[in-house]
N, C-alpha and C positions, 0 to 999 in steps of 0.2 A: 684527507680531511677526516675528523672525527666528528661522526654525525650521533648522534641520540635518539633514540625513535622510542616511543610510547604508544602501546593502545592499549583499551579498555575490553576488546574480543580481540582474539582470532582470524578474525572475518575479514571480508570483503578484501582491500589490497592489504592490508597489512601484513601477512606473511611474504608479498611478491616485493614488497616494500623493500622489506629487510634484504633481499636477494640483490634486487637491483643494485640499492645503495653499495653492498659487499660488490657485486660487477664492475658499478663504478668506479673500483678499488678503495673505496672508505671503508675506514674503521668504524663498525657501528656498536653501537651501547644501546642496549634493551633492557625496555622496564613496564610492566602493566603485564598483561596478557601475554606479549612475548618474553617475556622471564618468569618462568614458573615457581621462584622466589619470594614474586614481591606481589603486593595489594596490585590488583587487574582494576579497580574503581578509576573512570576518567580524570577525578580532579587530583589522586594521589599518582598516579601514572605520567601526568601530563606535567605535573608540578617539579616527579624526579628525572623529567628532561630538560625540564627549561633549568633549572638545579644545578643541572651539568653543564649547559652550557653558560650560566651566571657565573658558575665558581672555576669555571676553566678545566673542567673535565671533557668538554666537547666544546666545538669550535661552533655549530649549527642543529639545530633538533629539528625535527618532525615525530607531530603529535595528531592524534590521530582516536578517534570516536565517533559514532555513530554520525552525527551530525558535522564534528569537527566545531561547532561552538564553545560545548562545554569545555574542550581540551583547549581551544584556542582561550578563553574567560581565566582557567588554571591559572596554565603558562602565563598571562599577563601581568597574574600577581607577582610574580617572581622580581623583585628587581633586574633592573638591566635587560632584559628581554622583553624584546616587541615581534610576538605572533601576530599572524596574519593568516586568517582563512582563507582559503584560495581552491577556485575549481577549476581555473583554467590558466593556461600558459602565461597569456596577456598581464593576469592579476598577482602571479606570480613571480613572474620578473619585473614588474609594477611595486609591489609589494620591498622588494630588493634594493629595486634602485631612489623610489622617492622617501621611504619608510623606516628603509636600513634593515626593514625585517632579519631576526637572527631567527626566528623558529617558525619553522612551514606548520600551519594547522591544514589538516586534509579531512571528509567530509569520509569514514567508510560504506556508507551509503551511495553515493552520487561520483563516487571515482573511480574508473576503470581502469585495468591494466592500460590500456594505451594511452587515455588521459591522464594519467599517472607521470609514461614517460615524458607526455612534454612540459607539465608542471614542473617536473623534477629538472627538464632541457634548460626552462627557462630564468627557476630557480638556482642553478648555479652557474648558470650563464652572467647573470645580474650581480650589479659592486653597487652598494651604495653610492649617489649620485656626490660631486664633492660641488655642485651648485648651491652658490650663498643660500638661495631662497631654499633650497629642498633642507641643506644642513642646520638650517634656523627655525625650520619645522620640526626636525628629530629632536634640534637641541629644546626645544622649548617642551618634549614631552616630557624632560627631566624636572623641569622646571612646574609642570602640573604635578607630577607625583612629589613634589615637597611642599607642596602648596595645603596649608593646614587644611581639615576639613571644615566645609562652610567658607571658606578661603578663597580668594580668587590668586594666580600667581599674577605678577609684575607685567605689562605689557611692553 
């Protein structure tokens, strides 16, 4: 699979990230702090993940900031992508199956190598749910993002 990853430092898991996901045998794409290329700022780093995976250059991102907020707020904007901050397994495979999440947001603060691995266990362990009720919730996020401003969408 082709994953995308973004941070805004160096720090915390982000370098072990990158390692991992490569172990996994994924093809990863680096942008922010891990490509010495491009703008390290969270919301332009976070942006050219979700980017990639909006335009089909990557199939899933993990994005990745201090907090994991501001990367996850980024990545939101992007069309077609629904980040999901996640610190633990549970909300991760949560995130997957009720949400469709395509881009893991992680916290470089509050996540450690081993919580790492089971974020990531549970992360692609998880398929978007094909349950009426869960896939009437996704589809209707499409349906708030056209929704003029001041707008309410269609119930």
């Amino acid at each position: 699979m082709r994953i995308s990853v973004s941070s805004d430092m160096s720090a915390g898991v982000a370098p072990h990230l990158v390692e991992e996901l490569r172990r996994r045998g994924h093809t990863v794409l680096t942008h922010g702090a891990l490509n010495p290329a491009e703008r390290d700022d969270w919301a332009w780093s976070a942006e050219a993940s979700a980017r990639d995976v909006a335009d089909g250059r990557a199939d899933q991102a993990v994005v990745c900031c201090w907090t994991g907020t501001g990367a996850s707020i980024a990545a939101n904007k992007v069309s077609g992508v629904r980040a999901a901050l996640c610190a633990d397994g549970y909300t991760a495979g949560g995130a997957r199956r009720w949400n469709a999440a395509n881009v893991l947001a992680l916290s470089l603060r509050v996540v450690s190598e081993p919580l790492l691995g089971e974020i990531l266990d549970a992360w692609f362990a998880g398929e978007p749910s094909g349950e009426p009720d869960d896939r009437a919730n996704v589809d209707h996020l499409d349906e708030i993002a056209q929704a003029p401003v001041g707008g309410r969408p269609a119930d």
